[in-house]
N, C-alpha and C positions, 0 to 999 in steps of 0.2 A: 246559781244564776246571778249576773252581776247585771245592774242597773244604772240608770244614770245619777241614781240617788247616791251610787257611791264614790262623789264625789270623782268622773271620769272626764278626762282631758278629750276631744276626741277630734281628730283632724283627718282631712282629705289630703292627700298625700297627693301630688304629680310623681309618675314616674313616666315618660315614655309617652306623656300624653294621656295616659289612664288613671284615673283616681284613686289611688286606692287607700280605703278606710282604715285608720288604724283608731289605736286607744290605749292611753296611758292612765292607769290605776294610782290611786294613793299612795302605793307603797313603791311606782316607777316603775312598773313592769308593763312593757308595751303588749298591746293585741291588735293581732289584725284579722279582719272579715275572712271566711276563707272561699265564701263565694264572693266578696268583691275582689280579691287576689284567682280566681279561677275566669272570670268574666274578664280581665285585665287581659291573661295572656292569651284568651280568645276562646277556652272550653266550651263548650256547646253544654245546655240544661245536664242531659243524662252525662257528662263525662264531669261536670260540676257536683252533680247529687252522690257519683261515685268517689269523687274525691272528698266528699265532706263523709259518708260512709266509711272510706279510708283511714281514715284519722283517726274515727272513732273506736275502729276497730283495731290500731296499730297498736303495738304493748309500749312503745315508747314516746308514738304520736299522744295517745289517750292522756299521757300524766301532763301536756303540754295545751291541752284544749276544756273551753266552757262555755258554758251560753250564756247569750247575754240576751234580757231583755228587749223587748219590740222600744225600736224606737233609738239605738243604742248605732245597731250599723245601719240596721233594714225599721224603716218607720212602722212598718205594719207586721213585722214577722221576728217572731224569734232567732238568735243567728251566732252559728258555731264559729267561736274564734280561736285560735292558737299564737302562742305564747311568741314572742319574735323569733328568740332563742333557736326554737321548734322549724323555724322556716323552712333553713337550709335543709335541711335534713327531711322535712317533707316534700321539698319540691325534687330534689335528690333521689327520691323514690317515683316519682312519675317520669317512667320509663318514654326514651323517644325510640319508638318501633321505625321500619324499615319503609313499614305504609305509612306514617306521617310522615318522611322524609319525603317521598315521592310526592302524596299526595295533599301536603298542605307544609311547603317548608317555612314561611312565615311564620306559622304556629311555633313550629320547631325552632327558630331562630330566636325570638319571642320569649319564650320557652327557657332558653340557656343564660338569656341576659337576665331575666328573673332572678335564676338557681345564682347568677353568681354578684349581682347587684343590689337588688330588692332590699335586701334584711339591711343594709349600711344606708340606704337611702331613707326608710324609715326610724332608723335609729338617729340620723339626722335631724329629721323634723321636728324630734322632742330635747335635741340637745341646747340650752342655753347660749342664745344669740350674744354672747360677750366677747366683743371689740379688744383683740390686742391691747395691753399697755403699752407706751413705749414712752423711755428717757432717751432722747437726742443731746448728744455733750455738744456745746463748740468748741471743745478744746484742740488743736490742731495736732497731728503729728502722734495722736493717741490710737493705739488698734484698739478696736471693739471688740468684742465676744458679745455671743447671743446665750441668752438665758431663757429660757423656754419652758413655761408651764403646760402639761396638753393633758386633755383629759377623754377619753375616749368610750365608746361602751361600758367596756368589764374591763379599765386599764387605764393608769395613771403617771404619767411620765413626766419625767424632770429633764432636763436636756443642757449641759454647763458646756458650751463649744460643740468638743465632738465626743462629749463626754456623756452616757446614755443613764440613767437610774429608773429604777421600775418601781413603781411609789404605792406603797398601802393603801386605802383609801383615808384615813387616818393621817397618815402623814402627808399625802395633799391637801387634806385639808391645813394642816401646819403649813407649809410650805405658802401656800398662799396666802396664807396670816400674814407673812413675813416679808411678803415682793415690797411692802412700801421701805424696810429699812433693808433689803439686797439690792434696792436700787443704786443706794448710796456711798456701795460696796464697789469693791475694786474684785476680779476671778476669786483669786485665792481665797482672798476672805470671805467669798460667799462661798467655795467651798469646804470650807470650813466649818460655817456655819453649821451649811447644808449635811457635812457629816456628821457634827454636833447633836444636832434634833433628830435624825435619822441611820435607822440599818436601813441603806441602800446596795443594791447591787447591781453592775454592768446587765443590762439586758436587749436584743434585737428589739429594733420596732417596725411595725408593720403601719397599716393604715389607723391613721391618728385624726382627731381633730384637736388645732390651735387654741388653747384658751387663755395664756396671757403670755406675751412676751418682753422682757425688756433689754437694754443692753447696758452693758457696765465698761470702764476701764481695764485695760489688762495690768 
């Protein structure tokens, strides 16, 4: 049972015009309500009480869900949340039949933007509101490169041009030690640095959030 005693972060989220309850723990692990997330994409009582049922009873939903104290999502009622993580993969299991296509496609529609939106929007809301760095040179006639720190859910990115590194968490946090003397740096030499303090390697990136950038001489 987790309460507000332990020290829990706990915001209303906008998505889509509907609120939905989440809560970040001491240790950064987001939760969200799973009847404020059922009430959202429009479930009626008994298809809400079946999905908190669900979970409970799922072998992989179950290790991803806990209750939380009256007062926490629901002021008066104790209330089963699951882990962000957990989202996808539960809303992924509520099946769109043939009669709610027919007979309620809103829901359905509703529905999908959830399963494929939801969990990046709430992991959003608890990420650190920090404002780009940037060095503007006036030196004329100088090409720039972009230097780019991002930090994202479960992922750490270093970004030199069009050059991509997948960073430990560990070594983000180095790395951002370091922005105030790589500003002063010309490419090379910050990649040098950069490979100096770190085992990095070429990695694809997906959906990122910006958390400092600056730019340097070439």
């Amino acid at each position: 049972m987790i309460s507000l005693e332990n020290k829990l972060s706990v915001k209303t989220v906008d998505f889509m015009g509907d609120g939905l309850l989440a809560a970040q723990d001491s240790k950064g692990v987001i939760w969200t309500g799973i009847n404020s997330f059922c009430q959202g994409i429009g479930l009626n009582k008994n298809e809400r009480d079946r999905q908190v049922k669900n979970v409970q009873s799922d072998e992989v939903l179950k290790m991803g869900c806990v209750k939380f104290d009256a007062g926490v999502f629901d002021p008066n009622n104790e209330t089963l949340a699951l882990q962000l993580d957990y989202v996808p993969l539960w809303l992924a299991k509520i099946s769109i039949t043939p009669n709610m296509k027919e007979n309620n496609p809103e829901l359905v529609d509703k529905l999908v933007k959830y399963q494929l939106k939801a969990k990046d929007v709430l992991a959003q809301a608890f990420l650190p509101q920090t404002k780009p760095i940037r060095r503007n040179s006036k030196r004329i006639g100088k090409k720039k490169t972009k230097i780019t720190l991002y930090r994202g859910e479960n992922s750490y990115i270093l970004m030199i041009g069009d050059d991509v590194y997948d960073l430990e968490e560990d070594e983000y946090t180095e790395i951002d030690s370091l922005i105030p003397e790589l500003v002063f740096m010309n490419v090379s030499q910050i990649a040098s640095v950069v490979k100096a303090h770190l085992s990095i390697h070429e990695n694809k990136i997906q959906k990122l959030e910006r958390e400092q950038t600056i730019e340097c001489d070439e």
